[in-house]
C-alpha positions as CSV (number, residue, x, y, z in Angstrom):
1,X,24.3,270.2,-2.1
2,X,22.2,273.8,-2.0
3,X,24.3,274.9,-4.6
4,X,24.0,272.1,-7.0
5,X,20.0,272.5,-6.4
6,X,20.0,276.4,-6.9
7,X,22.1,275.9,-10.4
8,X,19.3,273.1,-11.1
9,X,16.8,275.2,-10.5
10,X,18.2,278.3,-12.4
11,X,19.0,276.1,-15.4
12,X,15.2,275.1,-15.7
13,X,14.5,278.5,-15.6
14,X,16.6,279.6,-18.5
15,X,15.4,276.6,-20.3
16,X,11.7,277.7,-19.3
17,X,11.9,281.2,-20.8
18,X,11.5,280.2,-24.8
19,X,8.2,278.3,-23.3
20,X,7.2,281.7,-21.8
21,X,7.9,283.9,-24.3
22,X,6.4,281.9,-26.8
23,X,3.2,281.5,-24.8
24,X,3.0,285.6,-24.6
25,X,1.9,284.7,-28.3
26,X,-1.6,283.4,-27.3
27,X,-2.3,285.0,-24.7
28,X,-5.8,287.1,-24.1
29,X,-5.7,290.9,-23.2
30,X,-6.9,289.5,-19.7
31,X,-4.5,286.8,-19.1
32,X,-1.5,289.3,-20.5
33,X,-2.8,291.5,-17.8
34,X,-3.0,288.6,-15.3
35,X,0.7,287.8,-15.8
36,X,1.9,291.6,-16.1
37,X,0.7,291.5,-11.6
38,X,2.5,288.4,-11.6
39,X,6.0,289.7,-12.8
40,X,5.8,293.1,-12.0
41,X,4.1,292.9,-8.8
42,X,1.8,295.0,-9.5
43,X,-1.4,295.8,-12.1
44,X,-0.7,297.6,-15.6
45,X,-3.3,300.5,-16.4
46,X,-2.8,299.3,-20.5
47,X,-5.1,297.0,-22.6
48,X,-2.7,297.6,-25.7
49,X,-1.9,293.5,-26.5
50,X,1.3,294.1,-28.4
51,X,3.0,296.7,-25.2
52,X,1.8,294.7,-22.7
53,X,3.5,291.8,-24.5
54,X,6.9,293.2,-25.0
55,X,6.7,294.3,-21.7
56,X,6.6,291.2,-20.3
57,X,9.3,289.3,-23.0
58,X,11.3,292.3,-21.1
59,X,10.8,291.0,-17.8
60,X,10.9,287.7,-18.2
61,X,14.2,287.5,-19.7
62,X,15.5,289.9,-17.2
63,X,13.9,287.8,-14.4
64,X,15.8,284.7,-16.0
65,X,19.0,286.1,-16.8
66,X,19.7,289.2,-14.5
67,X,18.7,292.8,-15.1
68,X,21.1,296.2,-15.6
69,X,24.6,295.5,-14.0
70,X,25.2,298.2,-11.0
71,X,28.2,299.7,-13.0
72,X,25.1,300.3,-15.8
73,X,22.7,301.6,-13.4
74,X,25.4,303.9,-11.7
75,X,26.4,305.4,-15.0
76,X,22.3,305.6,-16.0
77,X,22.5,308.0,-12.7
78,X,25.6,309.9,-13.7
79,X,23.7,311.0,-17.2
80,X,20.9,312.3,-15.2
81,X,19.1,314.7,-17.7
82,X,20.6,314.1,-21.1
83,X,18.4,310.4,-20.4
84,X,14.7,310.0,-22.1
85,X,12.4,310.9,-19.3
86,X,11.3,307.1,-18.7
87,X,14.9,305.7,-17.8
88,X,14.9,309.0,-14.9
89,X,11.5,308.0,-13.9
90,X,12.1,304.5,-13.4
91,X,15.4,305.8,-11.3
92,X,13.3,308.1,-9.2
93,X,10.9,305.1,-8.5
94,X,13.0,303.0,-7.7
95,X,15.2,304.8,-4.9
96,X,11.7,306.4,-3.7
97,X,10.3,304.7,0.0
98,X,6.9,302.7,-0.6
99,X,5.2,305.4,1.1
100,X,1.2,306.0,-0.3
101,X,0.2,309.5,-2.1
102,X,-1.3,311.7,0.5
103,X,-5.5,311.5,0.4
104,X,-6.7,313.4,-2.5
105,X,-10.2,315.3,-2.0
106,X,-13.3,313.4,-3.6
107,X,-13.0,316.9,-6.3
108,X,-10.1,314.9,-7.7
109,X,-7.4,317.5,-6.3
110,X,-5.8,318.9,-3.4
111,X,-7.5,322.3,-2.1
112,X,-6.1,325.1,0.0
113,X,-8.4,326.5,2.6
114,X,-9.4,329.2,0.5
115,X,-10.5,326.7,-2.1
116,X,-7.8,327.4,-4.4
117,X,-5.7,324.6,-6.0
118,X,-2.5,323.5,-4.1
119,X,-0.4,322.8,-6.6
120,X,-0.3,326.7,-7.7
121,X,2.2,329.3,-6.0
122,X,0.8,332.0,-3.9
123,X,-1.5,334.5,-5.4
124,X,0.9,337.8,-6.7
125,X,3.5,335.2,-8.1
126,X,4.6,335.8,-11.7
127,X,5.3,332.8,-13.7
128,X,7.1,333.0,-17.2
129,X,7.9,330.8,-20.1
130,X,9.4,331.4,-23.6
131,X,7.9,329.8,-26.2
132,X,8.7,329.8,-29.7
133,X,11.1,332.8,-29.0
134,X,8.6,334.8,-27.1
135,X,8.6,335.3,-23.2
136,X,5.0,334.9,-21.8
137,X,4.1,336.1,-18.3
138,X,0.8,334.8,-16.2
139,X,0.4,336.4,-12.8
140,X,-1.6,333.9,-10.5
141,X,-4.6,335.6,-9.4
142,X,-7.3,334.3,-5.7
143,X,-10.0,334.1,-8.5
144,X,-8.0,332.4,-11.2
145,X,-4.6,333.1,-13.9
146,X,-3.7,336.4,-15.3
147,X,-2.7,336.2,-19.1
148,X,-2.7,339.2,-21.7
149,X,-4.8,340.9,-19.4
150,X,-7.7,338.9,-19.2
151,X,-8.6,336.0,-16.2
152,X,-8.3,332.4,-17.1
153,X,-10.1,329.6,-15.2
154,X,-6.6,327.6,-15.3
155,X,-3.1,327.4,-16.7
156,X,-3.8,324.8,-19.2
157,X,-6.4,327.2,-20.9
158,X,-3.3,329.4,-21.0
159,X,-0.8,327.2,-22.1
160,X,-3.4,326.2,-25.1
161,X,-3.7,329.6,-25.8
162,X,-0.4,330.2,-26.1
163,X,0.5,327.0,-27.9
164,X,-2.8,326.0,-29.7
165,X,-2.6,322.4,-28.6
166,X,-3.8,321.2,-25.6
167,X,-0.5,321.0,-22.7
168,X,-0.8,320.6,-19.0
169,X,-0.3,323.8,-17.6
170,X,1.5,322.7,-14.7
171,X,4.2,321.0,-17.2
172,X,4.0,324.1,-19.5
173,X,5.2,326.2,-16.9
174,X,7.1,324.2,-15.3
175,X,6.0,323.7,-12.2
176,X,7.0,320.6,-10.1
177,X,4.7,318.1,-8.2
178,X,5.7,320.3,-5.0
179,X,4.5,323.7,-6.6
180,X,8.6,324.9,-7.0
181,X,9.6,327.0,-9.5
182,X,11.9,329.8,-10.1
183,X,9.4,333.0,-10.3
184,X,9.1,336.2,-10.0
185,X,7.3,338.8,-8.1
């Protein structure tokens, strides 16, 4: 009898999603929002109506109807980096434990006990990039970045130097959230 119940009830459902979808059509930025926490679990930082609505299509339908098979999602893992950067963020995510971000000083970043930021290597470390066919070289400084022989307050003032468009410098360099990086002394 549970069985004849949970197909009832999984029928409705798929009957129920045109209903949904087509409801997404009216909806207010707010109540979008609204029913973003209530698939997803959890709030969306957008206010653009049109994402926020094919967002949801997305996860409706693959609330309804099932979402990537495991032979999919294990063959999404074997491509590792030749996938856009969203698919491998949405991989890390999911396998990461539910754990909250370490406390993050009322400055807005993490400080070493010298006052320095912690996201940068030591002081004396050499970091290097080639850009458009040309190898550039900051040495991290106590009192700030080393580039071209003159001190920079940061490595995104570098990495706009270099570039001439705004980049974080963290990224630019490529750094990792952990402060890793092959470098050289």
């Amino acid at each position: 009898m549970a069985k004849k119940e949970t197909a009832r009830a999984a029928r409705k459902q798929l009957a129920d999603v045109p209903q949904q979808l087509a409801a997404l059509a009216s909806m207010s930025v707010p109540d979008l929002a609204e029913k973003y926490l209530e698939v997803y679990g959890e709030p969306t930082r957008s206010r653009n109506r049109d994402y926020l609505k094919k967002r949801l299509a997305f996860r409706i339908q693959e609330l309804a109807e099932g979402g990537l098979s495991t032979r999919a999602v294990a063959r999404i893992s074997e491509l590792g980096d030749k996938l856009p950067e969203r698919w491998r963020m949405r991989q890390v995510e999911e396998t990461k434990p539910t754990t909250p971000p370490p406390p993050v000083p009322a400055e807005g970043r993490a400080a070493t006990a010298d006052g320095r930021d912690a996201r940068l290597p030591p002081p004396g470390t050499v970091l290097t990039r080639v850009f458009k066919g040309a190898q550039h070289r900051v040495t991290v400084r106590e009192d700030g970045i080393e580039y071209g022989g003159q001190l920079h307050r940061s490595l995104s003032s570098v990495a706009k130097l270099i570039t001439g468009t705004a980049w974080n410098g963290f990224s630019f360099f490529g750094l990792k959230a952990d402060g890793s990086k092959a470098v050289t002394r």
